[in-house]
RODO-2510 file (C-alpha; in nm, 4 decimals, decimal comma):
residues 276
     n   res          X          Y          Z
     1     x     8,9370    -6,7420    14,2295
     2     x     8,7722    -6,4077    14,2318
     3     x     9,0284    -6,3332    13,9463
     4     x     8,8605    -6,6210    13,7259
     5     x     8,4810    -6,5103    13,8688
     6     x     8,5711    -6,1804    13,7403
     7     x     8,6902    -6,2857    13,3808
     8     x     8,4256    -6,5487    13,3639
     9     x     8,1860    -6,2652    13,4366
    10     x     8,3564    -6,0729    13,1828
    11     x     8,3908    -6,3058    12,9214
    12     x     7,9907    -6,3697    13,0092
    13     x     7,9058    -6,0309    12,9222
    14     x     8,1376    -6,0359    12,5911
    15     x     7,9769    -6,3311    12,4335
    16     x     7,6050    -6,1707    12,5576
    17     x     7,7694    -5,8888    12,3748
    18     x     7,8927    -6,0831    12,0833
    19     x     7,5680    -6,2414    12,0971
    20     x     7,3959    -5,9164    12,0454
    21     x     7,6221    -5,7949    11,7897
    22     x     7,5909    -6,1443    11,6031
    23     x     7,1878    -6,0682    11,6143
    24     x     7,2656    -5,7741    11,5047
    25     x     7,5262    -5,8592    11,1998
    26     x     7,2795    -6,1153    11,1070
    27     x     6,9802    -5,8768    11,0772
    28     x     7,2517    -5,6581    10,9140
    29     x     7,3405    -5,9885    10,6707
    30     x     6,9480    -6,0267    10,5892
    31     x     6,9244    -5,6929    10,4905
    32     x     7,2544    -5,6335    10,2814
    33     x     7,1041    -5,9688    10,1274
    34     x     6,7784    -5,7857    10,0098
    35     x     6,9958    -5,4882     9,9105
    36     x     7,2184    -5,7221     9,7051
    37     x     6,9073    -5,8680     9,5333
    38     x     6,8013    -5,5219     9,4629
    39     x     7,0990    -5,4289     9,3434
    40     x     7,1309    -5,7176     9,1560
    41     x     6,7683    -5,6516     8,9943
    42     x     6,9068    -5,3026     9,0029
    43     x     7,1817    -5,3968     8,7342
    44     x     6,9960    -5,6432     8,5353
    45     x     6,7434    -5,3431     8,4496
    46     x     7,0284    -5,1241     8,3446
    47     x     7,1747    -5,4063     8,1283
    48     x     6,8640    -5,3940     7,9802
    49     x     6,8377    -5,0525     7,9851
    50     x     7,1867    -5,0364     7,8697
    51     x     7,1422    -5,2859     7,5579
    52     x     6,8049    -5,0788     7,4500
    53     x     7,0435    -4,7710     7,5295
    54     x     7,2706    -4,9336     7,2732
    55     x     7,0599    -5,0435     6,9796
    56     x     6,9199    -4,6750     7,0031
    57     x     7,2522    -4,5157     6,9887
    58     x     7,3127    -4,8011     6,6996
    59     x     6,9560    -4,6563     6,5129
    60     x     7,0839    -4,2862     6,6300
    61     x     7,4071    -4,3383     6,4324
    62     x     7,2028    -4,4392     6,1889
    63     x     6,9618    -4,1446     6,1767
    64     x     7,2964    -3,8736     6,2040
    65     x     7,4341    -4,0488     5,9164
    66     x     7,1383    -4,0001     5,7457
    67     x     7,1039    -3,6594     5,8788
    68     x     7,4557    -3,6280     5,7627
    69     x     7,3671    -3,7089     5,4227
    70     x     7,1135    -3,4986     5,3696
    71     x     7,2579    -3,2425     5,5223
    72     x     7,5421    -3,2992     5,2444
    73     x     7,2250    -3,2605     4,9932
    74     x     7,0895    -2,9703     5,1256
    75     x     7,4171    -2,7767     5,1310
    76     x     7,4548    -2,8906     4,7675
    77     x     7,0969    -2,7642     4,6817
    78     x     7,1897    -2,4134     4,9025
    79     x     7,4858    -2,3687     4,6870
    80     x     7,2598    -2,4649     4,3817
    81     x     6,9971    -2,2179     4,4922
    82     x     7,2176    -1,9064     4,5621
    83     x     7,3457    -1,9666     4,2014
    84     x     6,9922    -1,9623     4,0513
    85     x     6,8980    -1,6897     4,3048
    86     x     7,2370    -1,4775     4,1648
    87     x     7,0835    -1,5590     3,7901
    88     x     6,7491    -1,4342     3,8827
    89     x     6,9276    -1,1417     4,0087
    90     x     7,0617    -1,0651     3,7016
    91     x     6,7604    -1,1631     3,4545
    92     x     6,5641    -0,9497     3,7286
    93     x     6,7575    -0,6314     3,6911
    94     x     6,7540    -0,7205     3,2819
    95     x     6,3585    -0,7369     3,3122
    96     x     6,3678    -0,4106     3,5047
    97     x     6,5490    -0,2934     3,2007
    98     x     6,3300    -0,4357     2,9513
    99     x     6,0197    -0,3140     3,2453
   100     x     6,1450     0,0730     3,1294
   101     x     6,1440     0,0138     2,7681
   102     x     5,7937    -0,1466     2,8087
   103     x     5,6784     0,1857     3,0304
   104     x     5,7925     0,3913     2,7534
   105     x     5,6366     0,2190     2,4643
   106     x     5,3203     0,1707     2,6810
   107     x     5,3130     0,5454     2,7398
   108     x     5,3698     0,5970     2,2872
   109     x     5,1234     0,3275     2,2508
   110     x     4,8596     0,5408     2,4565
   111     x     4,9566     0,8022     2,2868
   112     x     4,8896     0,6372     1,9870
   113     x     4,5876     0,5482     2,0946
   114     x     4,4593     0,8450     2,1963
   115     x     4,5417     1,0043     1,8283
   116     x     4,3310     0,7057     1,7445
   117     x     4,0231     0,7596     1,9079
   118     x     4,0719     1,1362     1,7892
   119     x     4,0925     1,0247     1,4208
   120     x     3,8176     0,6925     1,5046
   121     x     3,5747     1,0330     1,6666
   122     x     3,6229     1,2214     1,2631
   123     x     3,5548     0,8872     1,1087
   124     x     3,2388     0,8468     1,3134
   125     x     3,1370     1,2025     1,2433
   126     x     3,2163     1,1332     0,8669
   127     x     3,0489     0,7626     0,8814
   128     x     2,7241     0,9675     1,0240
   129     x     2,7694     1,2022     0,7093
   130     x     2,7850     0,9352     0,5103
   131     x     2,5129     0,7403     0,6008
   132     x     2,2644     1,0681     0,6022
   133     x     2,4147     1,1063     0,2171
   134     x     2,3479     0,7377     0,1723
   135     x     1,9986     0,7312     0,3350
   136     x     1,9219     1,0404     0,1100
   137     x     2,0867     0,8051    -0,2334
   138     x     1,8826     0,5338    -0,0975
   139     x     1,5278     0,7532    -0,1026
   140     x     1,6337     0,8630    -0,4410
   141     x     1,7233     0,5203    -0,5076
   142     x     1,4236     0,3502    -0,4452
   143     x     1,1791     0,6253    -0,5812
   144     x     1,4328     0,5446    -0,8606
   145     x     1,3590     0,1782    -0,8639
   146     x     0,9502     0,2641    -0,8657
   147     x     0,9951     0,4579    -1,1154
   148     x     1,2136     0,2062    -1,3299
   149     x     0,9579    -0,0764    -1,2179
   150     x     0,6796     0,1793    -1,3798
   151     x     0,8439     0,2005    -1,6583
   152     x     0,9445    -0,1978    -1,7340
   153     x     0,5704    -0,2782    -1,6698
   154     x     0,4478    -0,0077    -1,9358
   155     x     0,7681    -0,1423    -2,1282
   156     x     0,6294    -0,4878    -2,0844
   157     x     0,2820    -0,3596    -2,2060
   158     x     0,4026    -0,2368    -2,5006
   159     x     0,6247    -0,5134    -2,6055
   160     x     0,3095    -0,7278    -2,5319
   161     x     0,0968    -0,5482    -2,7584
   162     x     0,3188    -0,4757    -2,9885
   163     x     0,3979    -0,9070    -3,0088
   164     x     0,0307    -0,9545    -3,0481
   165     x     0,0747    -0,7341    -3,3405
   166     x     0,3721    -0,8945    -3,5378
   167     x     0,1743    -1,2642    -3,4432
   168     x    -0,1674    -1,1318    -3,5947
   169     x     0,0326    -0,9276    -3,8976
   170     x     0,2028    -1,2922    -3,9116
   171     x    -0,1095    -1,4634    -3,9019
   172     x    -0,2915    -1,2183    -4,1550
   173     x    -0,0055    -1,2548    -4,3899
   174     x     0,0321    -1,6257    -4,3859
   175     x    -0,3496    -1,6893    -4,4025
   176     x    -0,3296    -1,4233    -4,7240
   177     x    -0,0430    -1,6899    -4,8528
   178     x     0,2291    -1,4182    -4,8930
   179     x     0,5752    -1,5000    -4,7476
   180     x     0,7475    -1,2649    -4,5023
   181     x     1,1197    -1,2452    -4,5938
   182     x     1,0041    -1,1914    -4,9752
   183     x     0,8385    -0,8843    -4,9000
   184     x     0,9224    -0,6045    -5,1305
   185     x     0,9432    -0,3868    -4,7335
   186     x     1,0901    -0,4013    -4,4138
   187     x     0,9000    -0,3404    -4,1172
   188     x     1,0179    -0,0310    -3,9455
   189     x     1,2268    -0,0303    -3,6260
   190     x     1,1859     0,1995    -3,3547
   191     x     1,4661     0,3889    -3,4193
   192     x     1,2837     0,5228    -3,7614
   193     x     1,0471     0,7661    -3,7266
   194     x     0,7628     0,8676    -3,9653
   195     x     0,3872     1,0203    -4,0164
   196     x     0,2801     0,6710    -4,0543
   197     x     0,3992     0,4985    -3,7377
   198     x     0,2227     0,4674    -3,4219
   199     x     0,4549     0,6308    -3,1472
   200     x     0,2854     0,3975    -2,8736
   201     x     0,4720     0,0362    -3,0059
   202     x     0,8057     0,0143    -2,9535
   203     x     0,8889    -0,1859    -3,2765
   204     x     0,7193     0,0759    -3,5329
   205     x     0,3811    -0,0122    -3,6873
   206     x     0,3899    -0,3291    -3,8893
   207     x     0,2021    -0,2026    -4,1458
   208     x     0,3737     0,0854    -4,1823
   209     x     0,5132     0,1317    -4,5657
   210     x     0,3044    -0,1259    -4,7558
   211     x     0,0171     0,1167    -4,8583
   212     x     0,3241     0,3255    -5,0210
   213     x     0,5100     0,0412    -5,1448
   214     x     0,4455    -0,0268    -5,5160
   215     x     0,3444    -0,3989    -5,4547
   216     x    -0,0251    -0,5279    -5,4725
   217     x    -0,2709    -0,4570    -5,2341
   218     x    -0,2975    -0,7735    -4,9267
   219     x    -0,6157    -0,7724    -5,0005
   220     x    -0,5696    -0,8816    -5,3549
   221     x    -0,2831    -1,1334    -5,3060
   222     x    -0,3215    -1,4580    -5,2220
   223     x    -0,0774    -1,8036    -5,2866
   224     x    -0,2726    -2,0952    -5,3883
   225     x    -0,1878    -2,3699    -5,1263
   226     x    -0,1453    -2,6264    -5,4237
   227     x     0,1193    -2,4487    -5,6770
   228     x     0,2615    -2,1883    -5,4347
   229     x     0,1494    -1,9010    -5,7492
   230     x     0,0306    -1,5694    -5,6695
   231     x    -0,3240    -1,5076    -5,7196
   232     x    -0,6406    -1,2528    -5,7064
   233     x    -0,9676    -1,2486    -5,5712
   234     x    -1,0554    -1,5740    -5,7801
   235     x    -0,8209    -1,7859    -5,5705
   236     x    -1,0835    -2,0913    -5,5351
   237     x    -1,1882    -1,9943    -5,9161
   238     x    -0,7875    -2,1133    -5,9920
   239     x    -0,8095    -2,4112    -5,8081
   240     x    -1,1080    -2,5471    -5,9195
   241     x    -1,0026    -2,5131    -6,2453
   242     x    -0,6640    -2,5931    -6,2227
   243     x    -0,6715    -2,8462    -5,9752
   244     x    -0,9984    -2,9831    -5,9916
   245     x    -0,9359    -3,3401    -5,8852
   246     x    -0,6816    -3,2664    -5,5654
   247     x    -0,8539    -3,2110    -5,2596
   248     x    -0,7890    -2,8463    -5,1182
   249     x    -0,4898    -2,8349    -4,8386
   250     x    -0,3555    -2,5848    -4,6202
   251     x     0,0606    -2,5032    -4,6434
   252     x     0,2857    -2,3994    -4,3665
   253     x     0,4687    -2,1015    -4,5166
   254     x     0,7914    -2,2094    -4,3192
   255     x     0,7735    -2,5664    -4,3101
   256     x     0,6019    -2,6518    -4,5621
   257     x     0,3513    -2,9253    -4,3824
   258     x     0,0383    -2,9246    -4,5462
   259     x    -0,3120    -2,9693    -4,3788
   260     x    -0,6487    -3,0743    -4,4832
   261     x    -0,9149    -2,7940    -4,5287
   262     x    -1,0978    -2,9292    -4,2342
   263     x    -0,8338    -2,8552    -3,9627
   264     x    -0,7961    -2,4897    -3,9882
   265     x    -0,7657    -2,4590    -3,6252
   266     x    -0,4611    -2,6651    -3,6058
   267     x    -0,3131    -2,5095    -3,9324
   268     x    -0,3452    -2,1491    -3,7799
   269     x    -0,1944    -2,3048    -3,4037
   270     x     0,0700    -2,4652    -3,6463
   271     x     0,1626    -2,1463    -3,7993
   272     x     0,1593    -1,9656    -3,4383
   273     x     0,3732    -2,2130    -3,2941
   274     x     0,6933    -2,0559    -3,5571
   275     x     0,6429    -1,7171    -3,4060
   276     x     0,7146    -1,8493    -3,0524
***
């Protein structure tokens, strides 16, 4: 009896234990529950984490076969470069060449230029020369010129009265009625000299030569204006008798155009008008 006491006491205390340790697994449960639904959150977020993981290794790829590729181009444009950089090595050391040849025809060019400016220095000394001889020509040039100018206006002077002299010797002579060209004389030039000429007209003196010449006096000649015949002193004597009933006119000796007695001043500007 005390035997089954005993284990009855025993087996008391196990299930108080079991009891405890049932408490206990089921706290232990509750909590390994809340850890399982953290882990289970846990893992969701790193499938997530793993599927963003994944589409960026997927973009990664991507971008290194990108990077591959132009990686590919810049290796081809490296090798394309240290060709043109080996070029430009060699145009470089054929410009330093063509650099020495250009040093020494800079250094004949100054050269060259400084035997320029040496001979440009004796052409400006001579061009100073020069223009002191030319500035001296000019002086004499224009003292020249006055004195030509003097001369062409007493030149003119002359001519002028020497003009005014053949248009009243041409007036005289075609008012006396004798005709010019059918003078028995010439009218001197000035080339001729002689006593009789005046040595201040440049074409002689007009009347030089008729006293000598052997034909009648001006004075006594006259052309009567009807018959064109030579006459004296009794000019109007031979037209009133031989022309008694035609009314007196006056001739042009070049032309021929007759005017009335009455217009003497347009006969005589008639006449003028040929010497002009």
């Amino acid at each position: 009896m005390e035997k089954l006491v005993q284990e009855a006491q025993d087996k008391t205390e196990q299930l108080e234990c079991l009891k405890k340790e049932n408490g206990q697994l089921f706290l232990s449960l509750k909590e390994q529950r809340k850890h399982q639904q953290k882990l289970e959150k846990t893992v969701e977020e790193l499938k997530q984490q793993e599927a963003i993981a994944t589409k960026k290794e997927q973009e990664l790829t991507a971008q290194l076969s990108t990077h591959e590729k132009e990686m590919e181009k810049l290796v081809q444009e490296a090798q394309d470069k240290t060709e043109q950089l080996e070029y430009l090595k060699k145009e470089n050391g054929q410009l330093f060449l063509s650099l020495k040849e250009q040093r020494k025809h800079q250094q004949k060019l100054e050269k060259t230029v400084e035997e320029l400016k040496q001979q440009e220095a004796i052409a400006t000394k001579k061009e100073q020369e020069l223009t002191d001889e030319n500035f001296d020509l000019s002086k004499r040039l224009s003292e020249n010129k006055m004195i030509c100018i003097v001369l062409q206006r007493e030149k003119e002077r002359l001519e002028g009265e020497n003009d005014l002299l053949k248009r009243d010797n041409f007036r005289l002579m075609s008012y006396m009625g004798l005709d010019f060209d059918s003078l028995p004389f010439q009218v001197p030039t000035s080339d001729q000299g002689g006593a009789g000429q005046n040595p201040g007209l440049v074409f002689g003196n007009p009347y030089f030569g008729i006293q000598e010449s052997s034909a009648p006096s001006l004075r006594t000649i006259k052309k009567c204006p009807t018959c064109k015949s030579n006459l004296a002193d009794d000019v109007f004597d031979h037209i009133s008798q031989q022309h008694p009933m035609e009314t007196l006119s006056l001739d042009c000796p070049i032309c021929d155009k007759s005017f009335s007695a009455n217009e003497k001043q347009i006969f005589e500007d008639h006449v003028f008008c040929h010497t002009l």
